[in-house]
C-alpha positions as CSV (number, residue, x, y, z in Angstrom):
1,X,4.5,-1.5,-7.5
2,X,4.5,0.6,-4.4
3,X,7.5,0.9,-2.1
4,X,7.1,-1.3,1.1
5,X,9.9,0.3,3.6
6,X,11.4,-2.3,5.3
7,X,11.2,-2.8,9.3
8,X,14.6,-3.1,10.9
9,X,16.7,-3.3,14.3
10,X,20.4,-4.0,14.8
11,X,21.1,-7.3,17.2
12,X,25.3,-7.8,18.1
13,X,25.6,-11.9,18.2
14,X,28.6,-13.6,19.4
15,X,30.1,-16.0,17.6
16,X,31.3,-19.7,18.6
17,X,34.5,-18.0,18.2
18,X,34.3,-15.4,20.9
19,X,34.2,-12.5,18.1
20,X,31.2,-10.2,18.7
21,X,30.1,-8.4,15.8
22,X,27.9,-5.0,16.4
23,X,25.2,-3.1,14.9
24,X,24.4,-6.0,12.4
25,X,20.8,-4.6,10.7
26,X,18.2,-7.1,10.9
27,X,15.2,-6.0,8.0
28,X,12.0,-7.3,7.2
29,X,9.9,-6.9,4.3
30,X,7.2,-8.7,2.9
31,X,7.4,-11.2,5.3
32,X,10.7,-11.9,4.2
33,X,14.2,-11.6,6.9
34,X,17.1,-10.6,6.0
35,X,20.7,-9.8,7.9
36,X,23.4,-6.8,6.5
37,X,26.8,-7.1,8.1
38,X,28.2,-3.7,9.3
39,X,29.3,-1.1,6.8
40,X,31.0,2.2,6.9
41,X,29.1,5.4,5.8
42,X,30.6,6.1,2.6
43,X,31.4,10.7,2.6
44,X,31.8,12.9,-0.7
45,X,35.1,15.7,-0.4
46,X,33.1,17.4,2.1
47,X,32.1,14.4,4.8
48,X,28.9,14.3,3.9
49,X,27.3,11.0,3.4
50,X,26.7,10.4,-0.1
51,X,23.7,9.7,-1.8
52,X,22.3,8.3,-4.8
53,X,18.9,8.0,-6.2
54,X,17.6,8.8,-2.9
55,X,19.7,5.9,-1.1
56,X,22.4,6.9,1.2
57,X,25.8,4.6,0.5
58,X,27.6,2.7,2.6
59,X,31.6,0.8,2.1
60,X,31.3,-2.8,2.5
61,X,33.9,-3.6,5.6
62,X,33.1,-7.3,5.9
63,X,32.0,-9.7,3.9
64,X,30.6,-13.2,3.5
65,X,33.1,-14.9,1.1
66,X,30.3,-16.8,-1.4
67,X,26.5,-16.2,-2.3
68,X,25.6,-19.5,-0.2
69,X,26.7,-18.3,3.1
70,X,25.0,-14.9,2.5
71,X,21.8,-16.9,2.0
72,X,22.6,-19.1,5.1
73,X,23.3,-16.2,7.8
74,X,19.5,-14.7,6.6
75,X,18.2,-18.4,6.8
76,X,19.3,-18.1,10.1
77,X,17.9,-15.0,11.1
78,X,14.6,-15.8,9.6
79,X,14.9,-19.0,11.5
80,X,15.6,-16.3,14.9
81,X,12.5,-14.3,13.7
82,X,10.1,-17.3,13.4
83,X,11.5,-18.2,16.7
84,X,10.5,-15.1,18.6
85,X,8.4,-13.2,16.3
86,X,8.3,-9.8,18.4
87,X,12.1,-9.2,18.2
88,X,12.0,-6.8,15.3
89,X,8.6,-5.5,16.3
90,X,10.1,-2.4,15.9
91,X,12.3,-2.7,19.2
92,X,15.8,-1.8,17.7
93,X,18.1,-0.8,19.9
C-alpha cells in the first residue's frame, strides 16, 4: 500500500478554562482528522533531532489521560473540519 502523506496545519484553541494551548497539529489523511497535542523535538548527544526509520521523534509533553478522550478531542476536530472544510486546505499557519 502506497504512503498517503498526510495534510496538516497547527490551530492554538482556548479552552473554557482560559488556558491557550499552541501549535496543536491538525492532520488529515484519507479523509480521516486527527489532533496531536504539542511535543518537544526529541536531540541525540549532539542536538540534532533524532530520527528513526525515516520519522523524526518527538517527547510527549502533554497528554490526554485515557484512550477515550484522545478519540473525543479528534471527534471534535473532525466535527471543526466538516464544519469549515477549507481550514486545513493547506493554510497552516
Amino acid at each position: 500500500m502506497a504512503h498517503v502523506a498526510a495534510q496538516a496545519a497547527t490551530v492554538g484553541p482556548q479552552l473554557p478554562s482560559g488556558l491557550q494551548i499552541d501549535d496543536i497539529a491538525v492532520h488529515v489523511r484519507e479523509g480521516r482528522a486527527w489532533a496531536s497535542l504539542p511535543a518537544r523535538l526529541m536531540l541525540d548527544a549532539d542536538g540534532r533531532h533524532v530520527v528513526r526509520e525515516c520519522k523524526p521523534q518527538y517527547a510527549t509533553i502533554m497528554r490526554r489521560r485515557t484512550r477515550e478522550l484522545a478519540d473525543r478531542w479528534s471527534a471534535t476536530v473532525e466535527l471543526v473540519r466538516e464544519a469549515n472544510p477549507d481550514a486545513l486546505d493547506g493554510g497552516g499557519q
